[in-house]
C-alpha positions as CSV (number, residue, x, y, z in Angstrom):
1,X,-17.8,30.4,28.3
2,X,-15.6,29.5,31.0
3,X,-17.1,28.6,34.7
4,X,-15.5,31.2,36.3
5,X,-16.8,34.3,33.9
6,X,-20.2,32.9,34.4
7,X,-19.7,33.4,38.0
8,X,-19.0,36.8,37.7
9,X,-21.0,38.5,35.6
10,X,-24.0,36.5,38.4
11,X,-22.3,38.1,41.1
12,X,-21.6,41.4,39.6
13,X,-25.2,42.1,37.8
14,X,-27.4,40.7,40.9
15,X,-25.1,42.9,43.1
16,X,-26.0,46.0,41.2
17,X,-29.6,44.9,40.7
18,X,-30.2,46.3,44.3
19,X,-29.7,49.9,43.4
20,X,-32.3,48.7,40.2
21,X,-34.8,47.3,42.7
22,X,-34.9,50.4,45.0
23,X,-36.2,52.8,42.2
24,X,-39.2,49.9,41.4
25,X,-41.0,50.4,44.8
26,X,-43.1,53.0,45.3
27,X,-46.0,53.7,42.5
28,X,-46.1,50.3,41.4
29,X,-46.6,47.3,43.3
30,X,-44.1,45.1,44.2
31,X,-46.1,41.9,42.5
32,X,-46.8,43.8,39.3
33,X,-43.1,45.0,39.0
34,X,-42.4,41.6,38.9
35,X,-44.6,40.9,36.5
36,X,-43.3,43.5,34.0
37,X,-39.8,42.2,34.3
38,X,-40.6,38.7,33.4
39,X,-43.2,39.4,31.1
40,X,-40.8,41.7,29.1
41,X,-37.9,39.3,29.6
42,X,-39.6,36.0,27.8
43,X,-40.8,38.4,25.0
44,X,-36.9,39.0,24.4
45,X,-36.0,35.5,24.9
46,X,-38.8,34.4,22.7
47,X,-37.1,37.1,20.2
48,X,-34.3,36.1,20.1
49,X,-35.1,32.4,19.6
50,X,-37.6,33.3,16.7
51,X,-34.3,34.9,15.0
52,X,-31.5,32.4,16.2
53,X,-33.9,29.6,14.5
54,X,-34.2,28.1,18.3
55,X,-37.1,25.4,18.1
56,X,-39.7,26.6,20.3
57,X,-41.9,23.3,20.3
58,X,-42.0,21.3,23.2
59,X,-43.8,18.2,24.8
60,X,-46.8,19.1,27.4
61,X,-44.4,17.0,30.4
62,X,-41.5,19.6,29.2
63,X,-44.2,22.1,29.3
64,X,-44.9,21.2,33.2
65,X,-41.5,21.5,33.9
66,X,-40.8,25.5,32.8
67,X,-44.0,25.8,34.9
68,X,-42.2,25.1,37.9
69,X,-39.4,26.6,36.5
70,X,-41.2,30.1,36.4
71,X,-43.2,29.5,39.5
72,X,-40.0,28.4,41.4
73,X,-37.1,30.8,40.0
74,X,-39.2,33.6,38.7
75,X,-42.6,33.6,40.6
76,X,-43.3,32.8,44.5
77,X,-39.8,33.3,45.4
78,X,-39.6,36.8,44.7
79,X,-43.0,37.5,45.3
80,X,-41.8,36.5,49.0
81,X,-38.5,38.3,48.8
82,X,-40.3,41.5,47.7
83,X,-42.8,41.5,50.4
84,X,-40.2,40.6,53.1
85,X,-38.3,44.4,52.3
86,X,-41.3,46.1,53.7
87,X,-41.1,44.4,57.0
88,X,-37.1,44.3,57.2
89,X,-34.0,45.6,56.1
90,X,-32.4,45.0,53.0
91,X,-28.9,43.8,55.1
92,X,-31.1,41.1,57.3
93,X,-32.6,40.2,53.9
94,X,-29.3,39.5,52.5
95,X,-27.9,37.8,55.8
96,X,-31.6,35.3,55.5
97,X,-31.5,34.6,52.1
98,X,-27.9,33.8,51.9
99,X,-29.0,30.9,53.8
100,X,-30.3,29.2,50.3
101,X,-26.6,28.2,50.2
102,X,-26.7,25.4,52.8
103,X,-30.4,24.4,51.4
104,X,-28.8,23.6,48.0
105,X,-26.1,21.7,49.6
106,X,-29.1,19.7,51.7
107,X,-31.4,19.4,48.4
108,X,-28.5,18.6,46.6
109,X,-27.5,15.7,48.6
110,X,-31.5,14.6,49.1
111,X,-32.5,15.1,45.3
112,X,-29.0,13.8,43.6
113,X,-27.2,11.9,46.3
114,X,-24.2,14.7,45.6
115,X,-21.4,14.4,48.4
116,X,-20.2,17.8,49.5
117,X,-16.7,17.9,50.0
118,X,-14.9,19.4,52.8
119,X,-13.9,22.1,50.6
120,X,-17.6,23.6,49.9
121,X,-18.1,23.0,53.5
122,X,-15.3,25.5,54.7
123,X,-16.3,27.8,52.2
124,X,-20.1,27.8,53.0
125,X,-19.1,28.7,56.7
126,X,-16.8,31.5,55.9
127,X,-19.3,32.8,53.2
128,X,-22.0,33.2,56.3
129,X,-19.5,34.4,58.7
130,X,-18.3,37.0,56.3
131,X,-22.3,37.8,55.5
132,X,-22.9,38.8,59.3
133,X,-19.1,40.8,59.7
134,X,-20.3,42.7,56.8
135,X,-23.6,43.4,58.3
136,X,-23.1,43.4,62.0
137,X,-23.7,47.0,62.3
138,X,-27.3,46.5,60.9
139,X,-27.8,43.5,63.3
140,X,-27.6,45.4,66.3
141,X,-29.3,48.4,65.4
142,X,-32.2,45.3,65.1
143,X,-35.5,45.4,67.2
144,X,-37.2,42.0,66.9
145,X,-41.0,42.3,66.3
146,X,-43.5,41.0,64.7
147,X,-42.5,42.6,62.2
148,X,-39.1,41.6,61.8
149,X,-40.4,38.1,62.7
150,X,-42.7,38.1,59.6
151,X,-40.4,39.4,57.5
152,X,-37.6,36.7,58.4
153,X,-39.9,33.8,57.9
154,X,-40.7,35.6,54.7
155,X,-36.9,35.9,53.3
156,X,-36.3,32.2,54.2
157,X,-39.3,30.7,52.6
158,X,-38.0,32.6,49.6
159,X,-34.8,31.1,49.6
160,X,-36.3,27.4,50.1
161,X,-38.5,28.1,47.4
162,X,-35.4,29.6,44.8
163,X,-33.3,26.3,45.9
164,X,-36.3,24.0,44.9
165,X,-35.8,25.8,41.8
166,X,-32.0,25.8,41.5
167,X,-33.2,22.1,41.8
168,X,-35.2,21.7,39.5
169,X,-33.4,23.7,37.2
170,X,-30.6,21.8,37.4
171,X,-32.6,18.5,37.0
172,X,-33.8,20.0,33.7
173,X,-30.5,20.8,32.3
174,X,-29.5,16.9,33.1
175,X,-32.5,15.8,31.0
176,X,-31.0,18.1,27.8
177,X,-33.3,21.0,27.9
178,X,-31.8,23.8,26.7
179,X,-31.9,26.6,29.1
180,X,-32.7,29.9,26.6
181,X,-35.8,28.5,26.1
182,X,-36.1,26.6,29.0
183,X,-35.8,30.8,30.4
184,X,-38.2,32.0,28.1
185,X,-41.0,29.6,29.0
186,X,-40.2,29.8,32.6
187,X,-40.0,33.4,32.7
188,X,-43.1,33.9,30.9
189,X,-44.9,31.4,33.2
190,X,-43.5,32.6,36.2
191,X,-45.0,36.0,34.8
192,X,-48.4,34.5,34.0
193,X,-48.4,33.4,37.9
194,X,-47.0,36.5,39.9
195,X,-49.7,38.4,37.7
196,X,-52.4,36.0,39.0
197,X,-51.2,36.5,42.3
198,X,-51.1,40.3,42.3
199,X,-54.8,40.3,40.9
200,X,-56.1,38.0,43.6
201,X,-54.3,40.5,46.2
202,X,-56.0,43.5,44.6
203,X,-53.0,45.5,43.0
204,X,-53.9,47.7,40.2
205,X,-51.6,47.2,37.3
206,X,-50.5,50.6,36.8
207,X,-47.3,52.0,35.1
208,X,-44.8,54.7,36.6
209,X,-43.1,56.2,33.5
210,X,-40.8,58.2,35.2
211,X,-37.1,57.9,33.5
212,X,-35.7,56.2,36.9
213,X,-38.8,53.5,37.2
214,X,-38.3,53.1,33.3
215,X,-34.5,52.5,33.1
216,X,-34.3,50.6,36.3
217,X,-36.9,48.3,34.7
218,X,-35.0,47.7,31.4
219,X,-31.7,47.3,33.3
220,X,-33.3,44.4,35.0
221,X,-34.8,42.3,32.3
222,X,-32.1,42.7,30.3
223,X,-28.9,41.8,32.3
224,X,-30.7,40.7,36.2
225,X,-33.2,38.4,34.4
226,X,-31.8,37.4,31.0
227,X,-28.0,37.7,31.2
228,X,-27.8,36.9,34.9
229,X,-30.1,34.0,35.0
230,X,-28.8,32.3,31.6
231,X,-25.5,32.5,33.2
232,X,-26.4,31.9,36.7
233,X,-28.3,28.2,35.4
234,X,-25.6,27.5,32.8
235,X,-23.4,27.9,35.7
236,X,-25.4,25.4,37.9
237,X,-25.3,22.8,35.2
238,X,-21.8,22.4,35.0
239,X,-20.4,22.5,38.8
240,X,-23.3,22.1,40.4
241,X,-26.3,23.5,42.7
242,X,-24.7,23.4,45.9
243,X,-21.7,25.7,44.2
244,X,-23.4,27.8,42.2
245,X,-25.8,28.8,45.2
246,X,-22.1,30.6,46.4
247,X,-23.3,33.4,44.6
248,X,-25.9,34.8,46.9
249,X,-23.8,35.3,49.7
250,X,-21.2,36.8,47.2
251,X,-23.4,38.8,45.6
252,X,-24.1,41.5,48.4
253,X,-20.4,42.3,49.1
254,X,-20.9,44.0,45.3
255,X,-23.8,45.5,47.1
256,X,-21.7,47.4,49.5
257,X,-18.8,48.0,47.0
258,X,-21.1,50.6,45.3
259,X,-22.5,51.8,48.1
260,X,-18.8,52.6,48.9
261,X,-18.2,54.1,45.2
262,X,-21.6,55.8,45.5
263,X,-23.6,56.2,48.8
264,X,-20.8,57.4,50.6
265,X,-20.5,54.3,53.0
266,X,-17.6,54.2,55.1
267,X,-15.3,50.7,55.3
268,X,-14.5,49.7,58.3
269,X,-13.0,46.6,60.6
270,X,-16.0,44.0,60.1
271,X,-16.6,45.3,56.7
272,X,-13.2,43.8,55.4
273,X,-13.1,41.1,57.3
274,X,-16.5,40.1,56.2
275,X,-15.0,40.7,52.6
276,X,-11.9,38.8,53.1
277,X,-14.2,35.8,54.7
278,X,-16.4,35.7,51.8
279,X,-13.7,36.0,49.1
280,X,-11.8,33.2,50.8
281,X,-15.2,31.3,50.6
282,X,-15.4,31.7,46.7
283,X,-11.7,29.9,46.6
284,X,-13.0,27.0,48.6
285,X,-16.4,26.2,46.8
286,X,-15.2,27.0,43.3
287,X,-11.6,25.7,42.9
288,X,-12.8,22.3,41.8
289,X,-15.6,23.6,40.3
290,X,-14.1,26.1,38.0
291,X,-11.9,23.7,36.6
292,X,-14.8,21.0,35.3
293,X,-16.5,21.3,31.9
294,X,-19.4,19.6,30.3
295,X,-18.8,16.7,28.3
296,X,-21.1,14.9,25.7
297,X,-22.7,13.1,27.8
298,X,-24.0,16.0,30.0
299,X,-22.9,18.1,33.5
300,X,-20.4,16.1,35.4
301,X,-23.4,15.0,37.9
302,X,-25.4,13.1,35.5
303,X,-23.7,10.1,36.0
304,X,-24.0,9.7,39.1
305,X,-27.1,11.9,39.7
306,X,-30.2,9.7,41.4
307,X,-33.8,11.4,40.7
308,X,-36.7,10.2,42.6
309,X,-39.2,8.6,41.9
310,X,-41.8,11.7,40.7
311,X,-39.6,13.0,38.1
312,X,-41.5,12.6,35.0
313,X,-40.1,9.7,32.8
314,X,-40.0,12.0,30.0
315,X,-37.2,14.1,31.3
316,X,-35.1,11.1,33.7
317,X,-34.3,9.8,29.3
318,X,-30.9,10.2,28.2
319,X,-30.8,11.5,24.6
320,X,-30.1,8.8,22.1
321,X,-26.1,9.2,20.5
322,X,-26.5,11.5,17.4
323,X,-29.9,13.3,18.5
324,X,-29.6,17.0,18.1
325,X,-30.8,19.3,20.9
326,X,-33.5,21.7,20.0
């Protein structure tokens, strides 16, 4: 499927997935939400494996590896997120965790040696400046608290944590894992772990089976976790983490679009011109990258990409010529 598509049905699901996430908090907690989601999401995955004839049979190092996958891109980090909304608003949220695009272009250069060109650069700035037009209305209705602190350090830790997964993740694709059930392991570990973590904070695992809890839940294992992320990671394989992380600061101008189409909001000034900034941003970082495509011998950074030294050996092997994936 072609670079760009990818990009947009990322940015187009997790943009609607706000509305989802809004009808999960309430009756159930946050943690166990989570758990649901992933837990329901791998059992699909796993599904659809069993009938696509997917080998499901892995190494115990590979094994290691969708651990941190799931306690990386579907545990801790939104475990973090989650408990952030409660102390801020959802626009500060988005403003904070938009931030995971310069730490992918920092752990990018720091994991893989990749050299950001001038291009991503631009774009990353305009992406953040359009991020705080769009929101600058929130901003200075802000009181800073203790609260609002918490909640901040909150939001960023979960972006460092879900670009130590983007990563990771992306290490794992150079290594030839394949990434549906590279997502079904992950997912289902990263379920196995959030659930751990809800039970050590004493949240009953109760079940709201109202029809907006219910569908909300459905809409977001099926395209936020399973269509969004396969894309999303299939995405960051081929152009890279430091351009695919674009997407979260593109992502909440779908946000407001429906609030436009559905909440009533009112477009302004900085609205537009935040929209304009962060449109012009997706030009800059994915013009190059739209244009590249994997080639037999893996995403266009495994040439050149340099792992340290703790990456297990197992995974830092190039496949032999002729060796079918799993």
């Amino acid at each position: 499927m072609n670079s760009v598509i990818l990009y947009l049905i990322t940015v187009l699901v997790w943009g609607s997935t706000w509305f989802a996430i809004e009808f999960q908090l309430g009756v159930v907690a946050p943690e166990v939400s989570i758990v649901y989601r992933y837990a329901a999401a791998s059992l699909l995955l796993f599904g659809w494996c069993v009938l696509t004839r997917r080998s499901l049979a892995f190494s115990l190092r590979q094994h290691l590896w969708f651990a941190l996958l799931g306690a990386l891109l579907f545990g801790i980090n939104y475990v973090l997120a989650y408990r952030a909304q409660i102390h801020i608003t959802s626009a500060l949220t988005a403003i904070l965790f938009s931030t995971m695009l310069w730490l992918n272009i920092i752990n990018a250069r720091l994991f893989f040696g990749t050299r950001v060109g001038r291009e991503v650069l631009a774009g990353a700035v305009l992406g953040i400046v359009g991020i705080v037009a769009l929101f600058a209305p929130q901003i200075g209705e802000l009181s800073f608290s203790d609260g609002t602190l918490i909640g901040s350090l909150l939001v960023i830790a979960s972006a460092l944590v879900a670009s130590f997964g983007n990563i990771a993740a992306q290490a794992a694709q150079e290594a030839k894992l394949p990434i549906i059930q590279s997502n079904a392991w992950g997912m289902c570990y990263g379920a196995v772990i959030t659930a751990a973590i809800a039970l050590f904070q004493g949240h009953p695992f109760v079940f709201d089976f109202s029809a907006a809890y219910v569908v909300s839940l459905a809409y977001l294992t099926v395209f936020g976790s399973i269509i969004a992320f396969g894309a999303y990671l299939t995405l960051l394989g081929r152009i890279g983490a430091h351009r695919a992380g674009y997407a979260m600061v593109a992502f909440p101008v779908v946000a407001l679009v429906l609030s436009v189409a559905f909440e009533g909001l009112k477009i302004d000034l900085p609205m537009l011109l935040g929209i304009c900034c962060v449109l012009c941003g997706n030009l800059l970082v994915l013009a190059k990258g739209s244009s590249r495509r994997r080639t037999e011998s893996g995403p266009p950074m495994a040439r050149t990409a340099r792992y340290p030294r703790w990456f297990p050996r197992a995974l830092n092997r190039r496949r032999p010529a002729g060796c079918p994936r799993r």
